[in-house]
Structures are given as C-alpha cells and as structure tokens.
mmCIF file of the N, C-alpha and C atoms, coordinates in Angstrom:
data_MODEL
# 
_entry.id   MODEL 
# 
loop_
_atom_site.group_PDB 
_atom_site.id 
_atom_site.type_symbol 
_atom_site.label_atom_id 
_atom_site.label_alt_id 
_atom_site.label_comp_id 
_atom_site.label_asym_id 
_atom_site.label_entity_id 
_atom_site.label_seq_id 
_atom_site.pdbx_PDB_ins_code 
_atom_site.Cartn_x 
_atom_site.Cartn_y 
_atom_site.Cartn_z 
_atom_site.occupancy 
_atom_site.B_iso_or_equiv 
_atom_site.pdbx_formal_charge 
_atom_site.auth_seq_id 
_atom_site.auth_comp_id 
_atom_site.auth_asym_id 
_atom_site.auth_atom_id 
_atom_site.pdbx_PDB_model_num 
ATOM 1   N N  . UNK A 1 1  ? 11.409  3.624   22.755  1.00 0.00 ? 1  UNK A N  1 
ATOM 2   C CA . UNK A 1 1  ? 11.119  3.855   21.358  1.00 0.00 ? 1  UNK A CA 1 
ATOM 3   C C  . UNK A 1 1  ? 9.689   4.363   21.227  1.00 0.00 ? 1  UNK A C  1 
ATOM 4   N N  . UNK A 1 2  ? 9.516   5.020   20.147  1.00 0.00 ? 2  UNK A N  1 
ATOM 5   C CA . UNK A 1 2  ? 8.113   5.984   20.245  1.00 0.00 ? 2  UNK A CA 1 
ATOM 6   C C  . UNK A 1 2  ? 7.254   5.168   19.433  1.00 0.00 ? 2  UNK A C  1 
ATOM 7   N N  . UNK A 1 3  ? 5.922   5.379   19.311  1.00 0.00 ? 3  UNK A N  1 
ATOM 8   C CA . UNK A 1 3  ? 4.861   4.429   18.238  1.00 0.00 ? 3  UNK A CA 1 
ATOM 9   C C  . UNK A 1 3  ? 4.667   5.094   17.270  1.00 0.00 ? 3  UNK A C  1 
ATOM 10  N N  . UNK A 1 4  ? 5.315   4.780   16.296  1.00 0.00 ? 4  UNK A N  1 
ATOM 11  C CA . UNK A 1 4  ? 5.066   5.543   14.836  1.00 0.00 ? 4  UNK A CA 1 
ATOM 12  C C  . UNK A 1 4  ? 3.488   5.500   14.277  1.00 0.00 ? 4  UNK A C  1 
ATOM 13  N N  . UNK A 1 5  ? 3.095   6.618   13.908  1.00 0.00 ? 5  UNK A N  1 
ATOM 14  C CA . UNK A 1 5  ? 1.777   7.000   13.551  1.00 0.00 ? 5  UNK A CA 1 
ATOM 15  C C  . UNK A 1 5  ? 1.804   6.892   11.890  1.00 0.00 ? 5  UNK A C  1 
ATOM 16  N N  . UNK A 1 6  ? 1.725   5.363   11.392  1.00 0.00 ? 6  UNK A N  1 
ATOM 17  C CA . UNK A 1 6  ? 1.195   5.532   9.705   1.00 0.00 ? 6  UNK A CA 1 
ATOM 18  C C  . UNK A 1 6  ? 0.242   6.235   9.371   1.00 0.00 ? 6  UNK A C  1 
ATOM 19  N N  . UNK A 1 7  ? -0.408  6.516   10.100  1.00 0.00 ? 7  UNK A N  1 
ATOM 20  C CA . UNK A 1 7  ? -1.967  7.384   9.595   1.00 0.00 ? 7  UNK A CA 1 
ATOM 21  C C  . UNK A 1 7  ? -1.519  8.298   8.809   1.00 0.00 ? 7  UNK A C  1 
ATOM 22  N N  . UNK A 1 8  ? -0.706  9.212   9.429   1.00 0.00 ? 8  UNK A N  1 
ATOM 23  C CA . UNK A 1 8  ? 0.374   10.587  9.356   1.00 0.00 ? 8  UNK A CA 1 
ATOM 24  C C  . UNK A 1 8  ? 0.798   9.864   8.105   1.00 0.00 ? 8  UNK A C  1 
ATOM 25  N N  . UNK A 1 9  ? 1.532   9.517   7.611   1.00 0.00 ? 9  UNK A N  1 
ATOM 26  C CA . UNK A 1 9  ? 2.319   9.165   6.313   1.00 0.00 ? 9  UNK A CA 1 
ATOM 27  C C  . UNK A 1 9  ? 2.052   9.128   5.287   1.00 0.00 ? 9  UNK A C  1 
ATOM 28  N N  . UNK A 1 10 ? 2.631   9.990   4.576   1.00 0.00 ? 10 UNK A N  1 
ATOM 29  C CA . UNK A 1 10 ? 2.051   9.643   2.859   1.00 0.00 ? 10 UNK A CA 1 
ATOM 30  C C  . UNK A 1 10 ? 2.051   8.135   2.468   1.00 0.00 ? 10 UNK A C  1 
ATOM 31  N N  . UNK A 1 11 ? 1.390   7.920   1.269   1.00 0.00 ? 11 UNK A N  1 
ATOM 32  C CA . UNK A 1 11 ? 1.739   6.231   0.854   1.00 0.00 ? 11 UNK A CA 1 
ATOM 33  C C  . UNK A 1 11 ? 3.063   5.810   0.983   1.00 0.00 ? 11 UNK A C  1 
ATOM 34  N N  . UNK A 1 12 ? 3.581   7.416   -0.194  1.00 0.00 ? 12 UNK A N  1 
ATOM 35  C CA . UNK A 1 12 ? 4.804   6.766   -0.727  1.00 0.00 ? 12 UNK A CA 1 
ATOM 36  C C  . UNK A 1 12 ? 5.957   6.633   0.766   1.00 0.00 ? 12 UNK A C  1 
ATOM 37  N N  . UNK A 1 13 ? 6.022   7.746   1.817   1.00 0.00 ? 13 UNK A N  1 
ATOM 38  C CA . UNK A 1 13 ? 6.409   7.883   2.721   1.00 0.00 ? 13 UNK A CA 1 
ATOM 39  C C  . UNK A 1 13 ? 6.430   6.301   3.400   1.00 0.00 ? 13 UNK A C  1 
ATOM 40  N N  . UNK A 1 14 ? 5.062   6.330   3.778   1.00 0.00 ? 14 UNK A N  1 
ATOM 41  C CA . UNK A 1 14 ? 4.883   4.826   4.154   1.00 0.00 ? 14 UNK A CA 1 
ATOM 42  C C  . UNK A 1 14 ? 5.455   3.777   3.704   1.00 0.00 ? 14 UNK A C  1 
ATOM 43  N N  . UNK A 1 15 ? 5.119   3.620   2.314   1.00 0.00 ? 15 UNK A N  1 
ATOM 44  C CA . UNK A 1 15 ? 6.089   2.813   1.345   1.00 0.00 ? 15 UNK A CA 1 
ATOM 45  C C  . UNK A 1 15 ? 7.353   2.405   1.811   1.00 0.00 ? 15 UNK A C  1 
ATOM 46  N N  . UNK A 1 16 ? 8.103   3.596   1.865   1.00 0.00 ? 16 UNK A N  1 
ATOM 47  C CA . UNK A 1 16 ? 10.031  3.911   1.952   1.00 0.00 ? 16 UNK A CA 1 
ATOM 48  C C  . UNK A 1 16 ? 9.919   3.272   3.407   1.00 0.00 ? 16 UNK A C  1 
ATOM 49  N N  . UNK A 1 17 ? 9.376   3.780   4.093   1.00 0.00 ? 17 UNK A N  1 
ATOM 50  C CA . UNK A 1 17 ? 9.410   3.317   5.442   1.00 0.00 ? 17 UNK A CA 1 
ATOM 51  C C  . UNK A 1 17 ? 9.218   1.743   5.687   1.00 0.00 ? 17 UNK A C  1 
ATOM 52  N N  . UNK A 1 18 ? 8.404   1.262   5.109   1.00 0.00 ? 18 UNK A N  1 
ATOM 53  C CA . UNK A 1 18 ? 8.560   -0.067  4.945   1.00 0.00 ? 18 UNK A CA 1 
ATOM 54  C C  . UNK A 1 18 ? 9.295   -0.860  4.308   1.00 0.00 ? 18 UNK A C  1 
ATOM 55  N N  . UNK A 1 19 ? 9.941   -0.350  3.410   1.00 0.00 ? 19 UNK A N  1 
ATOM 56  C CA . UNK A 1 19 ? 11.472  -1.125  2.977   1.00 0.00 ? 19 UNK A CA 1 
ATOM 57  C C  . UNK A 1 19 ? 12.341  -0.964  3.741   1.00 0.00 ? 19 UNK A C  1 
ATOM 58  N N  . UNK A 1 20 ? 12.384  0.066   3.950   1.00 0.00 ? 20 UNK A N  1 
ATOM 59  C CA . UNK A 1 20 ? 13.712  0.374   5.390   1.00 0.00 ? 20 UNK A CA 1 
ATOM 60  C C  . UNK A 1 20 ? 13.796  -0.554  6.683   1.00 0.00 ? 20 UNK A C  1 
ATOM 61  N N  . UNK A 1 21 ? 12.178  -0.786  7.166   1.00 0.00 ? 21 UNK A N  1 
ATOM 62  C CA . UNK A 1 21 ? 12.058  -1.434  8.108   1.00 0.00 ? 21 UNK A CA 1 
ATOM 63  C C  . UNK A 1 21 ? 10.950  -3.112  7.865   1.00 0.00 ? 21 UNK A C  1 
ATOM 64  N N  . UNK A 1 22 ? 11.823  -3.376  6.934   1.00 0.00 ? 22 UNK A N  1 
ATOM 65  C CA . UNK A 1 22 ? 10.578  -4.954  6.740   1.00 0.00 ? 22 UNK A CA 1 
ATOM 66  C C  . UNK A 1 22 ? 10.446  -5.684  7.836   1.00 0.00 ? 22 UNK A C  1 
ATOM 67  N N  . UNK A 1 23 ? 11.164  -5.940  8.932   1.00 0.00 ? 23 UNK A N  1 
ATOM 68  C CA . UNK A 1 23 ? 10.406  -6.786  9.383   1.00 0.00 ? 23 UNK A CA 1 
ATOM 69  C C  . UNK A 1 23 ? 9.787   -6.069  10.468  1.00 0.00 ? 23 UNK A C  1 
ATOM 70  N N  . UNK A 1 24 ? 9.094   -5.222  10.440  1.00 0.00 ? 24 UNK A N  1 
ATOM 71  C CA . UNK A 1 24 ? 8.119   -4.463  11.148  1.00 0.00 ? 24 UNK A CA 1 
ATOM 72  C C  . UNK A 1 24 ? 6.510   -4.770  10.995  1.00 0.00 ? 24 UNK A C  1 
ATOM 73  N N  . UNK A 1 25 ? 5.949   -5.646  11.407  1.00 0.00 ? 25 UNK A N  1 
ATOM 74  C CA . UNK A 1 25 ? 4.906   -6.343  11.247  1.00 0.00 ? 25 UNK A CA 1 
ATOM 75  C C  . UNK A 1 25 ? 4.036   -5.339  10.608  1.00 0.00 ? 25 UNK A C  1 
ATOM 76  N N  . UNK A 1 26 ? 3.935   -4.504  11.720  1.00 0.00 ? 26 UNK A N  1 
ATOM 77  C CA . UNK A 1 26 ? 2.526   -3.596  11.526  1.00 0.00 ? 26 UNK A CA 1 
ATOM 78  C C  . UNK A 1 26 ? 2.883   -2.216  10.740  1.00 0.00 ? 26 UNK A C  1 
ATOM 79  N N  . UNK A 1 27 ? 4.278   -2.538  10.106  1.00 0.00 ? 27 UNK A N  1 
ATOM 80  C CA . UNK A 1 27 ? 4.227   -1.175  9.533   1.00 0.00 ? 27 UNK A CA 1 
ATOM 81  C C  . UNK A 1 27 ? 3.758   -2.202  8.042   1.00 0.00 ? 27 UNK A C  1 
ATOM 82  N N  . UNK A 1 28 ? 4.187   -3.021  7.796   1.00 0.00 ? 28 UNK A N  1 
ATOM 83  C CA . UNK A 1 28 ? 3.680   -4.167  6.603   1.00 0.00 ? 28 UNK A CA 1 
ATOM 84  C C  . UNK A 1 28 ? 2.224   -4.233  6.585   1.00 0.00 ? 28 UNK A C  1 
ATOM 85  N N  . UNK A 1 29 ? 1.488   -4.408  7.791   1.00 0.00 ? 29 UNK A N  1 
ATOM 86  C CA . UNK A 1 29 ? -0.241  -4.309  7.549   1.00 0.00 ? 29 UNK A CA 1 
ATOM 87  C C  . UNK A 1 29 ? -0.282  -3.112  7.262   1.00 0.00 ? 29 UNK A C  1 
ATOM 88  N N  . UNK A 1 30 ? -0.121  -1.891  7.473   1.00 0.00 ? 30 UNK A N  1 
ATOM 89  C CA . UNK A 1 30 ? -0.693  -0.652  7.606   1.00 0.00 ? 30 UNK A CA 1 
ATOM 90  C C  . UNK A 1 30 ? -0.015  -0.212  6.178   1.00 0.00 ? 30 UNK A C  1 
ATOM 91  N N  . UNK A 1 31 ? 0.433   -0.870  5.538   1.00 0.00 ? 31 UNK A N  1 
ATOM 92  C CA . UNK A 1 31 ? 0.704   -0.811  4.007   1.00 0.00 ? 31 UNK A CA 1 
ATOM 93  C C  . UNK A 1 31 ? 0.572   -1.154  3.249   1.00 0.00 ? 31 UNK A C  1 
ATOM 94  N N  . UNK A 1 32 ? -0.177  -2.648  3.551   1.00 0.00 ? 32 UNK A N  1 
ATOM 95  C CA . UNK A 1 32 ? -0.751  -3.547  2.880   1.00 0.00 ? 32 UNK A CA 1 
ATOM 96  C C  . UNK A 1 32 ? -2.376  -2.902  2.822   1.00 0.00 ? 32 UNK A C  1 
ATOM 97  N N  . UNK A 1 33 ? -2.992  -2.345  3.779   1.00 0.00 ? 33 UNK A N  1 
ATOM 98  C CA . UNK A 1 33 ? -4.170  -2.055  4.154   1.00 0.00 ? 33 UNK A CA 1 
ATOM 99  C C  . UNK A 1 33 ? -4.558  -0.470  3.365   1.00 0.00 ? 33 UNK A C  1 
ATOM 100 N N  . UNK A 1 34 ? -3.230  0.481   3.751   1.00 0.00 ? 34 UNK A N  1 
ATOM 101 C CA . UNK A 1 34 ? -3.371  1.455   2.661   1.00 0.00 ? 34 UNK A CA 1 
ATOM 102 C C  . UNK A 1 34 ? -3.462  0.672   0.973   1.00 0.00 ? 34 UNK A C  1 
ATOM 103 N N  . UNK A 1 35 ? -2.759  0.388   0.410   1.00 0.00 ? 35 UNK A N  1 
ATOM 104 C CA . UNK A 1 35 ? -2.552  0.096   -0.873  1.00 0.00 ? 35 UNK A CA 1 
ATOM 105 C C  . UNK A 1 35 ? -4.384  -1.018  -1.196  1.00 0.00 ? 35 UNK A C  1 
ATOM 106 N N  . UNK A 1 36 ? -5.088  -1.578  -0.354  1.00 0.00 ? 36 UNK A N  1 
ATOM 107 C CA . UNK A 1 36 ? -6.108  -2.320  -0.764  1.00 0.00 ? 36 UNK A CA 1 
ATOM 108 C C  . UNK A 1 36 ? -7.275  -0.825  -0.396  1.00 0.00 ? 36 UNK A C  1 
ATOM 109 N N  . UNK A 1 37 ? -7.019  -0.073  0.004   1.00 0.00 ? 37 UNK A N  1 
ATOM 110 C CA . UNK A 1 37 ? -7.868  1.098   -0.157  1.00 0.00 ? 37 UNK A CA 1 
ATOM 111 C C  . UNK A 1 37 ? -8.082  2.045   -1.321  1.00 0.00 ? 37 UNK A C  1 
ATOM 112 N N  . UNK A 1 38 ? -7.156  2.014   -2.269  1.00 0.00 ? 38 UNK A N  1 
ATOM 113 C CA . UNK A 1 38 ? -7.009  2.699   -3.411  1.00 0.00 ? 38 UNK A CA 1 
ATOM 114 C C  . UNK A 1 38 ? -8.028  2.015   -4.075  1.00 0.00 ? 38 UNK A C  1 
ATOM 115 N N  . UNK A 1 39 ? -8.063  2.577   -5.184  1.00 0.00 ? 39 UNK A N  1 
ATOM 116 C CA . UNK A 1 39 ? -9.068  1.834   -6.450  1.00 0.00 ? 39 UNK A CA 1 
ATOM 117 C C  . UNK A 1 39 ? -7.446  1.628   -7.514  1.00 0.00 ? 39 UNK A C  1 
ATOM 118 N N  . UNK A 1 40 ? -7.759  0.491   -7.415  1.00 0.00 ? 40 UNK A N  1 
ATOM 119 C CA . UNK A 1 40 ? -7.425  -0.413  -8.731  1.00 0.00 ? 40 UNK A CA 1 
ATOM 120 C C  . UNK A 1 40 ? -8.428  -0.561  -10.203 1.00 0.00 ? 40 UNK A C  1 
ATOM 121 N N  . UNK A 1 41 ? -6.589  0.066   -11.386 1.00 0.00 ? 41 UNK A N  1 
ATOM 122 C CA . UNK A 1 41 ? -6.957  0.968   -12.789 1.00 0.00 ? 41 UNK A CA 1 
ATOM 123 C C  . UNK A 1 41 ? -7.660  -0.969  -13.369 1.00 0.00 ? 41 UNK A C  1 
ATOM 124 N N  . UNK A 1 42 ? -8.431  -0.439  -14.146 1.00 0.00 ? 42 UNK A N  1 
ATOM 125 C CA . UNK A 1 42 ? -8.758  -1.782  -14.913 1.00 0.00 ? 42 UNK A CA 1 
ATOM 126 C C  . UNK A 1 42 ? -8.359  -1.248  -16.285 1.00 0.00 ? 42 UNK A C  1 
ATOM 127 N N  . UNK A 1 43 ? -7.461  -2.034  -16.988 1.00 0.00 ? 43 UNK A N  1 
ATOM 128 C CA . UNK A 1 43 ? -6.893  -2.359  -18.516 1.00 0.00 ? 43 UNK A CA 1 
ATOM 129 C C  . UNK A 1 43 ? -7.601  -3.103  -19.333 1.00 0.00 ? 43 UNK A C  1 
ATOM 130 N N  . UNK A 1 44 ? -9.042  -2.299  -19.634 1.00 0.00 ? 44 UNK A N  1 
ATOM 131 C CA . UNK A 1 44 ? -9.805  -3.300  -20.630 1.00 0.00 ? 44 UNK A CA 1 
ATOM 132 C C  . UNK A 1 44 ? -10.890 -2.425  -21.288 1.00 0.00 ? 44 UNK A C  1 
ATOM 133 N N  . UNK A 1 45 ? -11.551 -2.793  -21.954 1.00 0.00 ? 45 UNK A N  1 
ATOM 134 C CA . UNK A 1 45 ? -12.289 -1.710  -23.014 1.00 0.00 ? 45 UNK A CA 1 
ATOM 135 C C  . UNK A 1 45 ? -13.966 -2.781  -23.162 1.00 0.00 ? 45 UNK A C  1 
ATOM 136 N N  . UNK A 1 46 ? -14.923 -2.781  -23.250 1.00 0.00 ? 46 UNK A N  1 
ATOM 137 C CA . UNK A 1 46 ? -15.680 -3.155  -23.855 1.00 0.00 ? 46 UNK A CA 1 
ATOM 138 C C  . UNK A 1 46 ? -15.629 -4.099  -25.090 1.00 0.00 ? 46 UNK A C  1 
ATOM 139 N N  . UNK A 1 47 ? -15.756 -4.891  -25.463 1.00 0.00 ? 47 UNK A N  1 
ATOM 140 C CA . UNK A 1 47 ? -16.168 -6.130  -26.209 1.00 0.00 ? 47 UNK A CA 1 
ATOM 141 C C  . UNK A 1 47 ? -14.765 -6.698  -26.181 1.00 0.00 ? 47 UNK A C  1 
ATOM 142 N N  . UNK A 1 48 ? -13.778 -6.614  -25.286 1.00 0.00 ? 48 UNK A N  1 
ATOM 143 C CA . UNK A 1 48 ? -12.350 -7.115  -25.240 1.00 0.00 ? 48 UNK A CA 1 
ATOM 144 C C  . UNK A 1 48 ? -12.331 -8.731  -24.831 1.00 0.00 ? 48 UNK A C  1 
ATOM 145 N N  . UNK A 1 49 ? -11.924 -9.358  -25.109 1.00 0.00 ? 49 UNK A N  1 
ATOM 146 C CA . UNK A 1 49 ? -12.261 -11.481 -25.314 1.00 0.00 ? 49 UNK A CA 1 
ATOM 147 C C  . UNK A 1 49 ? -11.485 -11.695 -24.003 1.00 0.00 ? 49 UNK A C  1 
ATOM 148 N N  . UNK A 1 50 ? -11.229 -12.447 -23.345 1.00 0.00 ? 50 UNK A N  1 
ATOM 149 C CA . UNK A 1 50 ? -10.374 -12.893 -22.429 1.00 0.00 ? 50 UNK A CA 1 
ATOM 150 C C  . UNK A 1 50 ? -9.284  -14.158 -23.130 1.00 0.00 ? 50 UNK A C  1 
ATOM 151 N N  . UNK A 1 51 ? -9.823  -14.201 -24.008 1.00 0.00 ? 51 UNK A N  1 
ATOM 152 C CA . UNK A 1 51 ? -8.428  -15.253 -24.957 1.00 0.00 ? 51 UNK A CA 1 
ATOM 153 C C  . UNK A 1 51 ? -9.205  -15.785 -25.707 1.00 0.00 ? 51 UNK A C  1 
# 
C-alpha cells in the first residue's frame, strides 16, 4: 500500500477522504491540524454583552 500525501489534498478533498477512511489515525491528525490552521470567523460586533 502506498503513503498517501495529505499535503497534496485540498481541505475539502482531505475532508471526504477522511470520512471514507475514519479510522485512519493520521489521516484524522492531518485534518484536524489543517482545519486548526485556518482562521476562525468571529460573530460579534463591538459593544455586544455576553448575556
């Protein structure tokens, strides 16, 4: 079997690929690790209360 190269993979690619193959350890880090590389949207405005 060959060593799949996530580098190569789009997210979403990556993504699909990791549902297909969950219990694939390291295709799960290397998707977990893409997705904490993005910037995360913040939903909030200036003088907004927290409750």
């Amino acid at each position: 079997m060959s060593e799949i190269n996530y580098a190569t993979m789009s997210t979403q690619a990556l993504r699909e690929y990791f549902l297909e193959h969950r219990n694939e350890q390291l295709a799960l880090q290397a998707y977990l690790e893409r997705r904490n590389e993005q910037p995360r949207k913040i939903i909030t405005k200036v003088g907004d209360s927290a409750g």
